[in-house]
C-alpha positions in Angstrom: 3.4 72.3 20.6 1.2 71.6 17.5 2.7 69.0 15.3 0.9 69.1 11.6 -0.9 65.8 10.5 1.2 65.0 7.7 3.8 64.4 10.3 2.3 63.6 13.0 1.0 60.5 11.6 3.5 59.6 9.2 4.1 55.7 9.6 6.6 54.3 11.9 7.0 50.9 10.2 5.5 49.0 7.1 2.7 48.1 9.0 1.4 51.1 9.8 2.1 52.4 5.4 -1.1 53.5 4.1 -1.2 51.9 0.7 2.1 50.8 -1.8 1.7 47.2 -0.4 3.5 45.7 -2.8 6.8 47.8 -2.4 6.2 46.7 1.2 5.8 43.0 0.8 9.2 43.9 -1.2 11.3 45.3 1.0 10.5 43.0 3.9 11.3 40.3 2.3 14.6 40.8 1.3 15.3 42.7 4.8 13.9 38.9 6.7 16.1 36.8 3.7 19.3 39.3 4.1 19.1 40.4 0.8 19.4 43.8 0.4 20.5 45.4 -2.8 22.8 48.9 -2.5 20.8 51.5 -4.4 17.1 51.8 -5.0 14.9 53.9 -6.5 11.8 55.2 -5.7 9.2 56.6 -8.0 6.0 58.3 -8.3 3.7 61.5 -7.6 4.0 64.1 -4.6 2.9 62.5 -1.1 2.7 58.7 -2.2 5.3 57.9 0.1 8.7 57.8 -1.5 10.2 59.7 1.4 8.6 57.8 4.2 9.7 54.6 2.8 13.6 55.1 2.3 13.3 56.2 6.1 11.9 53.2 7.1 14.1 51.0 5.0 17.2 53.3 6.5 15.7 52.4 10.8 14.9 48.8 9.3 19.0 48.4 8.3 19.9 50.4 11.5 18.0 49.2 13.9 20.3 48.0 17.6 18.5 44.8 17.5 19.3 44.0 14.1 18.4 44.0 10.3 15.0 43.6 10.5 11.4 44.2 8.7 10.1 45.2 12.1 12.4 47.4 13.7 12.1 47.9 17.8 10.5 51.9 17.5 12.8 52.1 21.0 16.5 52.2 20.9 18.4 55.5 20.3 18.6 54.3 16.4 15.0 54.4 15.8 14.0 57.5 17.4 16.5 59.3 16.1 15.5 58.3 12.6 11.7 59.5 14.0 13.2 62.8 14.9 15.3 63.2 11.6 18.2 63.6 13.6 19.9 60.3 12.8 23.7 61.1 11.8 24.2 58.3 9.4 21.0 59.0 7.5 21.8 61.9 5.1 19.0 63.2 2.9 20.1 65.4 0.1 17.7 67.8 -1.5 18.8 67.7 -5.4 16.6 70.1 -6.7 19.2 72.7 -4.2 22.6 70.9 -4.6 22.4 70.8 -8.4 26.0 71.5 -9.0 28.7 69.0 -9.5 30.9 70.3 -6.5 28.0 69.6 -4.3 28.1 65.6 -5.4 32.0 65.4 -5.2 31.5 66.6 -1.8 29.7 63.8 -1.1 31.0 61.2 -2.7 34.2 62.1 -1.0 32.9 61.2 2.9 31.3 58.0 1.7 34.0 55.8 2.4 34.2 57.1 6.0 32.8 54.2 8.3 29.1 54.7 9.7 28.3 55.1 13.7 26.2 52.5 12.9 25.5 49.9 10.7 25.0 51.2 7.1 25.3 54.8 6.0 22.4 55.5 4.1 22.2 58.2 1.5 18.5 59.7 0.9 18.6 62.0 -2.3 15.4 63.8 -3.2 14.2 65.3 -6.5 17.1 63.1 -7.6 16.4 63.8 -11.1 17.5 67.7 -11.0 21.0 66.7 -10.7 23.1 67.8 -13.5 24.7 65.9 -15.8 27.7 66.3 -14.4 26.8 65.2 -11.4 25.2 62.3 -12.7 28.6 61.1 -14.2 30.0 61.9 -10.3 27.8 59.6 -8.6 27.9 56.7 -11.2 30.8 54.8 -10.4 29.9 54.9 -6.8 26.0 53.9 -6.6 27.4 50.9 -9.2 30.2 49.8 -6.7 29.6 51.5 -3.2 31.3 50.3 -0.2 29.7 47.8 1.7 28.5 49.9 4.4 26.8 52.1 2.6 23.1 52.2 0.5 21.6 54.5 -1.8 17.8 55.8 -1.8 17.0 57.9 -4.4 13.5 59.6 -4.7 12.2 61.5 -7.6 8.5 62.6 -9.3 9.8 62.3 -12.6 12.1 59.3 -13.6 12.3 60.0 -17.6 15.0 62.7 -16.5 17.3 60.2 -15.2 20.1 58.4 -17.4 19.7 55.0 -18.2 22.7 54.4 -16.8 21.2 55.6 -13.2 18.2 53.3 -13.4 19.9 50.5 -14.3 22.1 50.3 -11.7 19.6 50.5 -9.0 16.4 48.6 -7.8 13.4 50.2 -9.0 9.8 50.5 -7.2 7.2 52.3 -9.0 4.7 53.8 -6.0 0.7 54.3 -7.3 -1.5 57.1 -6.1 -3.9 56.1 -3.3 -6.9 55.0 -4.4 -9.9 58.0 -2.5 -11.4 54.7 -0.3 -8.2 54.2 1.2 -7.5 57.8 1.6 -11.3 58.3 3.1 -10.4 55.3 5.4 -6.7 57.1 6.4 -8.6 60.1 7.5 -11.3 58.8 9.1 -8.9 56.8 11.2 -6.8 60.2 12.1 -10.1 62.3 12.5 -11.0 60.3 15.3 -7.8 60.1 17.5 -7.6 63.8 16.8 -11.7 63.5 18.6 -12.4 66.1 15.5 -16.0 65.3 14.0 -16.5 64.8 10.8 -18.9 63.6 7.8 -18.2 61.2 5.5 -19.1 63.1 2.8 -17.0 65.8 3.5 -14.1 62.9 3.5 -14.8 61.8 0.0 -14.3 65.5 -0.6 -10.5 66.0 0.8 -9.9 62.7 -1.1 -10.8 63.7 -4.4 -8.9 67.2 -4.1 -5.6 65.0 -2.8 -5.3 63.3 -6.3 -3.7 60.2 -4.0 -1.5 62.0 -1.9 -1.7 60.9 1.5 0.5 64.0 2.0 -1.7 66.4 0.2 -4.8 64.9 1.9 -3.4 65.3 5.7 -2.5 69.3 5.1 -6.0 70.0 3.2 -7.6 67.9 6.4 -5.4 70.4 8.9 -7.3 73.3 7.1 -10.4 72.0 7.3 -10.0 71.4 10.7 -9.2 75.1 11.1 -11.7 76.4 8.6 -14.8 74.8 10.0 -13.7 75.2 14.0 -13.3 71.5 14.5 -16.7 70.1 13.1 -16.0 69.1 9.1 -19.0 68.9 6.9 -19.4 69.1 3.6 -20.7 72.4 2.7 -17.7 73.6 4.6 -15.5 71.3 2.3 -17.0 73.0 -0.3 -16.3 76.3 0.8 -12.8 76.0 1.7 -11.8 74.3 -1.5 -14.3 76.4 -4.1 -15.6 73.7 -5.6 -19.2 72.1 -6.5 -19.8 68.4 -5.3 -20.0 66.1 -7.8 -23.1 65.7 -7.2 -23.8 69.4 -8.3 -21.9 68.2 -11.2 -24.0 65.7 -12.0 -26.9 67.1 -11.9 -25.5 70.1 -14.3 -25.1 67.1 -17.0 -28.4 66.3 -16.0 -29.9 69.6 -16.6 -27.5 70.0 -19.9 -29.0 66.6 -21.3 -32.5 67.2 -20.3 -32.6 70.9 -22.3 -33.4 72.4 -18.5 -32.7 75.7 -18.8 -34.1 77.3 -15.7 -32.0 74.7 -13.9 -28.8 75.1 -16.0 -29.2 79.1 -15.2 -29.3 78.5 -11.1 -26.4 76.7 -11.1 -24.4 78.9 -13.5 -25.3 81.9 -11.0 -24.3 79.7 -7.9 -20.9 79.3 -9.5 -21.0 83.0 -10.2 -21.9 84.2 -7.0 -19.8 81.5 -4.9 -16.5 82.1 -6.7 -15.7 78.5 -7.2 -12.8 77.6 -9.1 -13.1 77.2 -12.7 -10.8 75.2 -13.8 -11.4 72.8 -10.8 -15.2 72.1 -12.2 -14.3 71.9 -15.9 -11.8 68.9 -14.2 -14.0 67.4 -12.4 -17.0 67.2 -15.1 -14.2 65.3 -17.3 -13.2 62.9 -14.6 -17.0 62.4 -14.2 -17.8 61.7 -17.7 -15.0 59.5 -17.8 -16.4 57.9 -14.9 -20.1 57.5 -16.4 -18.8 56.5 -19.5 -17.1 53.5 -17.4 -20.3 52.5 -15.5 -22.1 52.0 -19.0 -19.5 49.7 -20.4 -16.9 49.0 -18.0 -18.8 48.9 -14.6 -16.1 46.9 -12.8 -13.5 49.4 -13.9 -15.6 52.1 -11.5 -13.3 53.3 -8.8 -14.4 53.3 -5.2 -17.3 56.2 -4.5 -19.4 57.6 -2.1 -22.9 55.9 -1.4 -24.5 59.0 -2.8 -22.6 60.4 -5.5 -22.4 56.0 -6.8 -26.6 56.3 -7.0 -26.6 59.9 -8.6 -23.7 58.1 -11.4 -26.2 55.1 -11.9 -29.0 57.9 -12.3 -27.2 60.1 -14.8 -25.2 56.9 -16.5 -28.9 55.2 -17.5 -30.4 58.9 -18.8 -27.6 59.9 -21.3 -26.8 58.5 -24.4 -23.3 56.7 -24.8 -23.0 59.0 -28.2 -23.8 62.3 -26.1 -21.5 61.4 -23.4 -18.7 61.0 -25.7 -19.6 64.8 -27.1 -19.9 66.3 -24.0 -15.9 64.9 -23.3 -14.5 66.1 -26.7 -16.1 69.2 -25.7 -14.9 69.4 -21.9 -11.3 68.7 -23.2 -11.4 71.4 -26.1 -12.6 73.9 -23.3 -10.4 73.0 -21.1 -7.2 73.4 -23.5 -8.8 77.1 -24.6 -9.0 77.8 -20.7 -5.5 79.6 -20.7 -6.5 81.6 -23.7 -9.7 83.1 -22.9 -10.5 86.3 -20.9 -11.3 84.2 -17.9 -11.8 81.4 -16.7 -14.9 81.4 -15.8 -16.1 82.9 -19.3 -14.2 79.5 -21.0 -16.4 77.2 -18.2 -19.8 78.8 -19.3 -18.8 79.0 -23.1 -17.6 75.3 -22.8 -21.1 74.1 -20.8 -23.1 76.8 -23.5 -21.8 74.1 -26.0 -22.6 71.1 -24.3 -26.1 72.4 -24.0 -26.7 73.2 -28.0 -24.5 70.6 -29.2 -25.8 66.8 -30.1 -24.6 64.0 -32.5 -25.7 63.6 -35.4 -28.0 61.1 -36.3 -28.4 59.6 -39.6 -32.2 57.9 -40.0 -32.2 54.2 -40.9 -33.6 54.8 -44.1 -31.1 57.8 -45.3 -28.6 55.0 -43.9 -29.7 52.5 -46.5 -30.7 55.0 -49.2 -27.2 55.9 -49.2 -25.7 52.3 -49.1 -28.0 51.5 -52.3 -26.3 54.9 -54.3 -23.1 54.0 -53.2 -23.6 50.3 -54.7 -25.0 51.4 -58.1 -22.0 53.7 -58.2 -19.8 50.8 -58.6 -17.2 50.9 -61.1 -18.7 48.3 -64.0 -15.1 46.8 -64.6 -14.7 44.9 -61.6 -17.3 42.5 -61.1 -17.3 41.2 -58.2 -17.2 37.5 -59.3 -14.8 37.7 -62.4 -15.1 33.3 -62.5 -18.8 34.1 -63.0 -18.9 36.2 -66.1 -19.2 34.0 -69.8 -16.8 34.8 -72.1 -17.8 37.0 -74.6 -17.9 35.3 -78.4 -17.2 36.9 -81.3 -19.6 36.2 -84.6 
């Protein structure tokens, strides 16, 4: 039976957790010193793996051979926990048991002994409880009983109280950075035998945003969009977008007054039906990026061979002072995008600006003629060295 990639491959232990090393580093050590705290939060974007760690943490504590940062993967315990089947695991979906009868519930089985060693409570989308319910769990997750620790899980931690936070351990997980995604999938891609190019890797990476989650399902559709061979152009296809090296050579052909060039690739967008708002995105994430290389080049995130040379290309032909323009205008089009006819009108109008737009640019000598009027327009009655003036005698 097919088994999707995102679960397929979803790590086993901390060694195998792709990225969030230091939440890793973390939580081993205090599971090989015995120090294990009773509640802990987890926090960041979709597919990170918030989920996947709490059920690591929850087979490390549970383990038959013991507490332990390297659990056995064998006894009943462990594959249970694999197979979600585990009775003294309980994940809770919040954002569907939002009501405070759903927490009382709860609350009222946790001081029934585990099977095992530790119940552990997994709560999802923590931060849709209600208030109420928030107020239900409180004095529990600050004195549980001893058999019993708290995960909690959410995209968005501002929503939780203060009260919430403080009583648990908090680890903040980071999007994946697209090399290590890139390296993730090149890894699976090859003991699925699926062929692949590198290019087109670079291209699932950058439409996952850092989700190892998102990245794994967009690779499962690639895998059935281009029958088990994934290339680029295919990449493109699938997720209507240009490459950014298309991209790049639009700023090119915007910079350079090209036209002829600017028109072919405002009809290939027209006639390939390519997303939008996904290229108005990625030009700002570009310009960001070229912006970088000119000042800040060791700021630069990880990139593809070719679309690193085609940045150093485009980074030494544009003007600091245009590159800023082209973002302020990028951003502006990109906030009129849900008030235009269409999106793909607001994308040519905003790239029609780029192309008659420029700075301003003041000659030297207006510069100083200017500077001179201002200094002569100087109020008389405030010299600027008041000790130096004689005093003024009267005859």
């Amino acid at each position: 039976m097919h088994q999707v990639l995102a679960r397929k491959y979803r790590p086993k232990s901390f060694d195998e957790l792709v990225g969030q090393e230091h939440v890793a580093r973390a939580l081993m050590g205090s599971l090989e010193a015995d120090r294990m705290h009773h509640a802990y939060l987890f926090t960041g974007t979709r597919g990170v793996g918030k989920t996947t760690i709490a059920r690591l943490l929850a087979k490390c504590l549970n383990c038959e051979t013991g507490v332990s940062a390297n659990p056995c993967q064998v006894c009943s315990t462990c594959r249970a926990i694999d197979q979600g089947s585990y009775t003294d695991l309980i994940e809770i979906d919040a954002a569907s048991r939002t009501k405070v009868e759903d927490t009382r519930e709860l609350l009222d089985k946790v001081s029934y002994a585990a099977q095992g060693r530790y119940k552990v409570y997994l709560i999802d989308e923590v931060h849709m409880l209600s208030t109420h319910s928030f107020n239900a769990l409180l004095k529990t997750l600050e004195e549980p009983p001893s058999h019993v620790k708290f995960l909690l899980a959410t995209t968005d931690p501002q929503k939780l109280p203060i009260t919430i936070i403080s009583r648990c351990l908090q680890f903040v997980l980071r999007p994946l950075a697209q090399k290590q995604i890139v390296d993730h999938l090149s890894e699976v891609l090859t003991q699925e035998s699926v062929g692949f190019d590198e290019a087109a890797l670079w291209g699932l990476a950058a439409a996952a945003q850092g989700s190892v989650r998102d990245s794994l399902s967009l690779t499962d559709q690639a895998i059935a969009y281009s029958g088990g061979q994934i290339t680029e152009a295919s990449i493109k296809d699938m997720l209507g977008l240009l490459s950014p090296v298309d991209t790049l050579k639009m700023l090119e052909a915007i910079h350079g007054q090209q036209k002829q060039t600017f028109a072919a690739l405002i009809t290939q967008l027209r006639e390939q039906l390519i997303d939008a708002g996904a290229v108005l995105e990625q030009m700002i994430e570009l310009i960001f990026e070229l912006s970088l290389m000119q000042e800040l080049p060791d700021l630069v995130p990880s990139l593809s061979n070719e679309q690193f040379e085609a940045m150093q290309r485009v980074a030494k032909l544009i003007d600091p002072a245009d590159l800023q323009l082209y973002y302020q205008i990028a951003l502006q089009g990109s906030s009129e995008m849900k008030m235009s006819a269409s999106p793909q009108q607001a994308l040519e109008m905003t790239l029609l600006r780029m192309l008659s737009f420029r700075p301003l640019e003041v000659p030297l000598e207006a510069a100083v003629n200017a500077a001179s009027v201002a200094a002569s327009n100087a109020p008389l009655d405030a010299p600027a060295n008041a000790e130096a003036q004689e005093p003024v005698k009267k005859t």
